[in-house]
C-alpha positions as semicolon CSV with decimal commas, in nm:
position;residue;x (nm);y (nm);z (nm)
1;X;6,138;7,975;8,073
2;X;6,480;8,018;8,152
3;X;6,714;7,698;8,178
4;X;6,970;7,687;8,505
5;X;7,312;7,698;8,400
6;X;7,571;7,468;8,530
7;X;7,948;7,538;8,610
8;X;8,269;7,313;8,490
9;X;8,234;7,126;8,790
10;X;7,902;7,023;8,787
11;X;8,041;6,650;8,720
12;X;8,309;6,714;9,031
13;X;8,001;6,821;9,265
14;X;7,805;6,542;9,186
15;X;8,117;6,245;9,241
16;X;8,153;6,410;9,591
17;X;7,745;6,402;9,665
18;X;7,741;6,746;9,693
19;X;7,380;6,895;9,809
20;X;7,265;7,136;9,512
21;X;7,054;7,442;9,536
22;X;6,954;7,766;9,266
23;X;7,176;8,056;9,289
24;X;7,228;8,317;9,027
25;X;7,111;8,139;8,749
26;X;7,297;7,826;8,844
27;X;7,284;7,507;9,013
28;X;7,564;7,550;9,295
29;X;7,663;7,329;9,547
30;X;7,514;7,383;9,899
31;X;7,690;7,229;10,082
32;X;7,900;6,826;10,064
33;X;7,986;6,721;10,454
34;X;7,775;6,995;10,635
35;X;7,797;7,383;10,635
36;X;7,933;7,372;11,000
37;X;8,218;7,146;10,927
38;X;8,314;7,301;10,587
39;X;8,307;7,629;10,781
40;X;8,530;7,460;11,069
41;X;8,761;7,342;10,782
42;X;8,784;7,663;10,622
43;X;8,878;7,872;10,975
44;X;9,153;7,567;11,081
45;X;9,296;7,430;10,752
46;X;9,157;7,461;10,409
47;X;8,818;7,450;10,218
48;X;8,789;7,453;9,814
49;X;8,487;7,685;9,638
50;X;8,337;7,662;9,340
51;X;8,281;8,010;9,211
52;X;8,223;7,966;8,884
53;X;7,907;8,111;8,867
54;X;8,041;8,456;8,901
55;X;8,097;8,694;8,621
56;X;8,434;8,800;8,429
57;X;8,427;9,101;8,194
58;X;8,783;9,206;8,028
59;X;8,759;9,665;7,945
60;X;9,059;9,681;7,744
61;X;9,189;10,034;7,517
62;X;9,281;10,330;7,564
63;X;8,980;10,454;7,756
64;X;8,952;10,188;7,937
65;X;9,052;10,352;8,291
66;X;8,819;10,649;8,173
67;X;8,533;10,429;8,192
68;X;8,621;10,274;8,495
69;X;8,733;10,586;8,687
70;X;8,350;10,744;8,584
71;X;8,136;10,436;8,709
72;X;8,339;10,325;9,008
73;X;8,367;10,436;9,357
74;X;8,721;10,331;9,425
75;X;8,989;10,470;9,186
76;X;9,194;10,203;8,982
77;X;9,351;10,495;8,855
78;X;9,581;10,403;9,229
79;X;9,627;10,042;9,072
80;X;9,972;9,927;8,938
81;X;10,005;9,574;8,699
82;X;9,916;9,319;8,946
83;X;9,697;9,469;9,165
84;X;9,309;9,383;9,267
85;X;9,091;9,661;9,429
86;X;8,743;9,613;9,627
87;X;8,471;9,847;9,489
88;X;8,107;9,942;9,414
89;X;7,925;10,025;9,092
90;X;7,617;10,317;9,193
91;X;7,368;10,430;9,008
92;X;7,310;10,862;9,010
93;X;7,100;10,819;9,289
94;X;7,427;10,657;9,487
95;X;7,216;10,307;9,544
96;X;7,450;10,011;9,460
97;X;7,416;9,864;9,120
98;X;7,645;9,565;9,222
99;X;7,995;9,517;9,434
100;X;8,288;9,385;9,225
101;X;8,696;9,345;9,246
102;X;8,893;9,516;8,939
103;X;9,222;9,352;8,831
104;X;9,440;9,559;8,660
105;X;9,657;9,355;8,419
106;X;9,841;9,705;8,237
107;X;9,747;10,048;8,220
108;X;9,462;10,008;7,910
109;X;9,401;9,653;8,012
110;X;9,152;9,532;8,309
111;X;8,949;9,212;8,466
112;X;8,605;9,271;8,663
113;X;8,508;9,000;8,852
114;X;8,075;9,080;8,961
115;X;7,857;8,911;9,086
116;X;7,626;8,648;8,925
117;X;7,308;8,792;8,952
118;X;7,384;9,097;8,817
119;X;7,601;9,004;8,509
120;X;7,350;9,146;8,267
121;X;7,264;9,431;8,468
122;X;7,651;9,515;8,490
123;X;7,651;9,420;8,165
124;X;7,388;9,661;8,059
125;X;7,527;9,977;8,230
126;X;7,891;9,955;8,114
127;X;7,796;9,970;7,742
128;X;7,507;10,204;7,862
129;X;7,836;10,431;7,982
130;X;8,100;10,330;7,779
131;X;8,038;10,609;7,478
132;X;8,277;10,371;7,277
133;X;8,553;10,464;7,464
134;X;8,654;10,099;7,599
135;X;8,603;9,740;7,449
136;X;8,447;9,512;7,687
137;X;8,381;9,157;7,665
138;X;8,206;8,903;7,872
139;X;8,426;8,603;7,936
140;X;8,223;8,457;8,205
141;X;8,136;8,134;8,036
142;X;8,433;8,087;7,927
143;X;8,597;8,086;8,299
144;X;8,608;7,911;8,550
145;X;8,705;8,044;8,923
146;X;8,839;7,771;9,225
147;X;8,864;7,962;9,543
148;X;9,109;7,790;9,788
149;X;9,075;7,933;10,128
150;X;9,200;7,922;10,502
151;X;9,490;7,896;10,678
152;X;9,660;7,619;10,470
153;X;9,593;7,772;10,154
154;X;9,913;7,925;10,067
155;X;10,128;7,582;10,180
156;X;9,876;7,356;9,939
157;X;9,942;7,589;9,678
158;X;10,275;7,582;9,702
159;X;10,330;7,211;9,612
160;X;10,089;7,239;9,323
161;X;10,206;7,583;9,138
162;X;10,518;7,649;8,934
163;X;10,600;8,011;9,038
164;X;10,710;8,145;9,423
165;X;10,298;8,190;9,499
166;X;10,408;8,288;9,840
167;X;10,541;8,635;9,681
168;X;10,190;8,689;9,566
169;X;10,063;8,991;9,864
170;X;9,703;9,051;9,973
171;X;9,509;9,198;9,654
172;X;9,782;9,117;9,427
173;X;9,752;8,867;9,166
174;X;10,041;8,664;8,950
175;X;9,975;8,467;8,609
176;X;10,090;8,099;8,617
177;X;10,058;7,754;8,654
178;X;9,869;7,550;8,949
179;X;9,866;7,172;8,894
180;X;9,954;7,246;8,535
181;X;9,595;7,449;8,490
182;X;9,698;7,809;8,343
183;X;9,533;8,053;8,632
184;X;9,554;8,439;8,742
185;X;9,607;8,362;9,104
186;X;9,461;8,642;9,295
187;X;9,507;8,641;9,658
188;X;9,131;8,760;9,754
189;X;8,861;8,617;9,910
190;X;8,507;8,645;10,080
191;X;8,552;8,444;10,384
192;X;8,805;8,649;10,602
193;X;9,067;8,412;10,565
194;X;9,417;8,417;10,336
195;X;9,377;8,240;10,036
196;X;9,357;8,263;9,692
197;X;9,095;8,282;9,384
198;X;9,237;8,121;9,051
199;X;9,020;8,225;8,730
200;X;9,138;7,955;8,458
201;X;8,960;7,835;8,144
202;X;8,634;7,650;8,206
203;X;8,804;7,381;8,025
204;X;9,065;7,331;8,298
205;X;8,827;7,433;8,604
206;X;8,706;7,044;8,666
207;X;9,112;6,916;8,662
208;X;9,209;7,183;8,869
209;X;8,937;7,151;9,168
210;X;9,011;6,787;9,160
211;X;9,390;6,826;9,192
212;X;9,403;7,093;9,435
213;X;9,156;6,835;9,655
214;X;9,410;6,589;9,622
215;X;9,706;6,836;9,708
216;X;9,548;6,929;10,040
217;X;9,444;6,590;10,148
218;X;9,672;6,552;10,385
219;X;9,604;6,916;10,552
220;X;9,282;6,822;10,555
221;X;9,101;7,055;10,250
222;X;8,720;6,965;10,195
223;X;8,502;7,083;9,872
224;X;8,287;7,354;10,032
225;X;7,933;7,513;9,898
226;X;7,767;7,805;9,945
227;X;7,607;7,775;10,274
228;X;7,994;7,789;10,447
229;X;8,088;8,053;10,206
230;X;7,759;8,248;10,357
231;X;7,875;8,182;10,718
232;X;8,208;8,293;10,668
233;X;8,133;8,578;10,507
234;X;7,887;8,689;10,799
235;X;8,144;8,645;11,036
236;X;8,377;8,835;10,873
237;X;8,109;9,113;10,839
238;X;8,171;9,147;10,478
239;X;7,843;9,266;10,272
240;X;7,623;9,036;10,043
241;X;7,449;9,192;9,746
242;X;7,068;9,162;9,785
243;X;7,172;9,179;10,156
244;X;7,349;9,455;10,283
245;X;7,399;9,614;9,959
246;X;7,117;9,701;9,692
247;X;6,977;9,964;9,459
248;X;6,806;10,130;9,735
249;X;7,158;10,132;9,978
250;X;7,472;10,335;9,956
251;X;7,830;10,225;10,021
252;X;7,818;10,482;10,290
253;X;7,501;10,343;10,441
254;X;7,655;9,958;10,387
255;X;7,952;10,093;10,624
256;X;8,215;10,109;10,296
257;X;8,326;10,453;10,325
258;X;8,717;10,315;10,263
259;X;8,623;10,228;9,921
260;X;8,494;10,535;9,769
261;X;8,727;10,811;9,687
262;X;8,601;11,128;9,641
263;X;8,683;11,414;9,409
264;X;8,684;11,203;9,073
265;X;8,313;11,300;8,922
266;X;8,197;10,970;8,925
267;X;7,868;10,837;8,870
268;X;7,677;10,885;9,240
269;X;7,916;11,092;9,377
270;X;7,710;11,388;9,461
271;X;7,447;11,185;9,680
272;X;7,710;10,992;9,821
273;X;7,905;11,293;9,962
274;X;7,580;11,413;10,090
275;X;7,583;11,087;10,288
276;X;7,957;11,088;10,375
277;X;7,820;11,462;10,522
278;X;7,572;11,282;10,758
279;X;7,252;11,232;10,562
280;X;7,205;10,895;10,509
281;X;6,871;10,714;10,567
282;X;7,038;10,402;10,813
283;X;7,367;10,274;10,900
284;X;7,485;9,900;10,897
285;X;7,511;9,763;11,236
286;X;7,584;9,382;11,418
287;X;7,363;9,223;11,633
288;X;7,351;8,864;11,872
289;X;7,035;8,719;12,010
290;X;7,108;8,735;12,393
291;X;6,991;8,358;12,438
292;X;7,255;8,251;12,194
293;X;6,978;8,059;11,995
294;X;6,715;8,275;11,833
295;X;6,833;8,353;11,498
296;X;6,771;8,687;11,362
297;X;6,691;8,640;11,010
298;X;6,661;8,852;10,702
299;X;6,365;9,073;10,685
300;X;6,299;9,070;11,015
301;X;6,196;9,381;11,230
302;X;6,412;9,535;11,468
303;X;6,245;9,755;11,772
304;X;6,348;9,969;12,032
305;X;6,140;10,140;12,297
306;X;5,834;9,963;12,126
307;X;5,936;10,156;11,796
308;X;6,062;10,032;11,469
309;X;6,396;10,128;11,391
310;X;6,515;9,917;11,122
311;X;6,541;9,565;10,955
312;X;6,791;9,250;10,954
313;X;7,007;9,207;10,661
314;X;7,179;8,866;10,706
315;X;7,116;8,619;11,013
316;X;7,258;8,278;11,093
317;X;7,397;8,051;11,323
318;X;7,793;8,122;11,328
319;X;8,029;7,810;11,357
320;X;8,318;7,999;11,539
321;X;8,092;8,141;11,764
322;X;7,886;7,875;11,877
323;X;7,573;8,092;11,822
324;X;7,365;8,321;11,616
325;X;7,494;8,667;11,490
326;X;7,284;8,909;11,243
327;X;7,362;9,236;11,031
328;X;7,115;9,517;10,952
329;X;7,007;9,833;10,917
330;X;6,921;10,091;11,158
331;X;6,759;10,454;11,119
332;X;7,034;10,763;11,212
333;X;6,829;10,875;11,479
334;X;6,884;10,599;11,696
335;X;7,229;10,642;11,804
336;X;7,261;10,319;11,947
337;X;7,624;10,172;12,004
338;X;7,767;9,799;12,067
339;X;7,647;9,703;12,386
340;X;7,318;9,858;12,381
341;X;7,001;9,634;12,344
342;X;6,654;9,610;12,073
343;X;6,436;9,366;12,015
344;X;6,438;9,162;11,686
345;X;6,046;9,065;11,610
346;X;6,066;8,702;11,530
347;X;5,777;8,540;11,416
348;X;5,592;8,791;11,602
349;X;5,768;8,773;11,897
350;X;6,004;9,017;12,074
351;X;6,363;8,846;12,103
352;X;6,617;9,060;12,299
353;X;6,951;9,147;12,095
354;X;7,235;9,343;12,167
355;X;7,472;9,574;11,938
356;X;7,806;9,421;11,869
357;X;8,095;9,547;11,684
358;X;8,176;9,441;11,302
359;X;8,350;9,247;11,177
360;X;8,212;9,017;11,388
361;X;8,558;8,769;11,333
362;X;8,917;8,877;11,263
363;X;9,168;8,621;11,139
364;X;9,477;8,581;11,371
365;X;9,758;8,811;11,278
């Protein structure tokens, strides 16, 4: 029987009454104040993540771009020092093994950052295509990762770290200081906002979520957990794996066609240029429950003209909306577009939706 795991901060969550749940392998925080409010703070001033659940691995030597370039969709052969890049791991088939961000620290030197449910399985197919080209190593327990997010962000930051963070651009990352904690400060994130995602040593992780709390007091920061970091996410239409991404779905089919370059021989790329051609099996699409209350949930059927035609993703009540929204996937042959209706089957029961465009939410140039 397999223990749960807990992060740095598991000392931080519990001080702040933080509601705990399973994810990953790990006992996260939920939520502290309420997923609506953290998800209200995030959108107006700041909110603070725990993230240290996720998974590091360092591919270092002289093959380690090789290795990358052949298992990757997007090419960090583009990246320069400094620079993050979305992607997706496939399998030959072109299903996704997992979804990741690649930080390239020099030309034979790299940082994935995966997800937490797949770290073995990521794990696991690296060596299995590695061919001793590349030394990898799992850090992941060794790390922690504070995400501080929202429109605030940047000017909390600012008081707490000793280099110009402000010159640090979207998907670029800087080594340095924050509240005295050693961090790579990237400037990513997973909840459509600006902010930034600081990978230090587990060690520090604790001192520096505590500190950067304190820093943004006054802008009003709160701790957030999972359940506003799902929210956000939804809003911003940005995929989930389990969700919208899977072994048995594509980048293409998930909607990510921007982050797979062609032309490089990499693992999948034959299927998935079959489905960049037009013969995928669905597409990704967004949805809203016309009485702005039924919740579309994931799982659930989705009908048209009393026919199936496809499946919900991800479903919940969005904050900035003031009602429900849903992702999920519809067969080609329904060439349905945003403003057309279908019928999500909850609990038996025909609930009218209609298409909407995604991303569902935009931040404010």
């Amino acid at each position: 029987m397999e223990t749960v795991k807990h992060t740095p901060l598991i000392e931080s969550h519990r001080r702040l009454g933080a509601r705990m749940t399973e994810f990953g392998g790990y006992l996260m925080p939920l939520s502290y104040a309420g997923i609506i409010e953290e998800h209200r703070a995030v959108r107006s001033a700041a909110g603070l993540f725990d993230l240290s659940h996720m998974g590091e691995f360092h591919v270092s030597g002289a093959g380690a771009l090789e290795l990358l370039e052949r298992t990757l969709t997007n090419s960090a052969a583009r990246l320069v020092d400094g620079q993050a890049q979305y992607t997706i791991m496939c399998a030959p088939d072109g299903g996704a093994i997992d979804d990741l961000i690649v930080y390239r620290r020099s030309a034979d030197r790299y940082m994935l950052c995966v997800n937490a449910s797949n770290i073995t399985t990521d794990w696991n197919w690296l060596h299995e295509q590695n061919r001793g080209v590349a030394a990898i190593s799992d850090v992941s327990e060794a790390t922690a990762l504070v995400a501080i997010q929202g429109p605030k962000a940047v000017e909390i930051l600012t008081k707490t770290a000793s280099f110009p963070i402000t010159s640090v651009k979207r998907f670029r990352f800087a080594d340095g200081e924050v509240a005295g904690v050693k961090c790579i400060a990237a400037r990513t994130g997973y909840t459509g906002e600006d902010g930034f995602e600081l990978f230090c040593d587990g060690r520090d992780g604790a001192r520096l979520f505590e500190a950067l709390l304190d820093a943004g007091a006054a802008a009003g920061i709160q701790p957030c957990g999972l359940g506003a970091r799902d929210t956000l996410r939804m809003e911003a239409g940005l995929p989930l794996y389990g969700h919208e991404l899977d072994r048995q779905t594509s980048p293409i089919e998930a909607g990510l066609h921007v982050f797979v370059k062609f032309g490089r021989d990499f693992i999948g790329e034959n299927v998935l240029a079959t489905h960049r051609d037009g013969a995928v099996r669905k597409r990704l699409i967004g949805l809203r429950t016309t009485d702005r209350r039924s919740i579309a949930r994931q799982g659930y059927p989705l009908r048209k003209d009393n026919s199936d035609i496809g499946v919900v993703t991800s479903g919940t009540f969005a904050p900035t909306f003031d009602r429900p929204l849903a992702m999920g996937f519809i067969r080609p042959q329904w060439p349905l577009k945003p403003g057309d209706k279908l019928d999500v089957m909850i609990r038996n029961r025909a609930v009218e939706a209609e298409l909407t465009e995604l991303p569902f939410y935009r931040r404010p140039a």
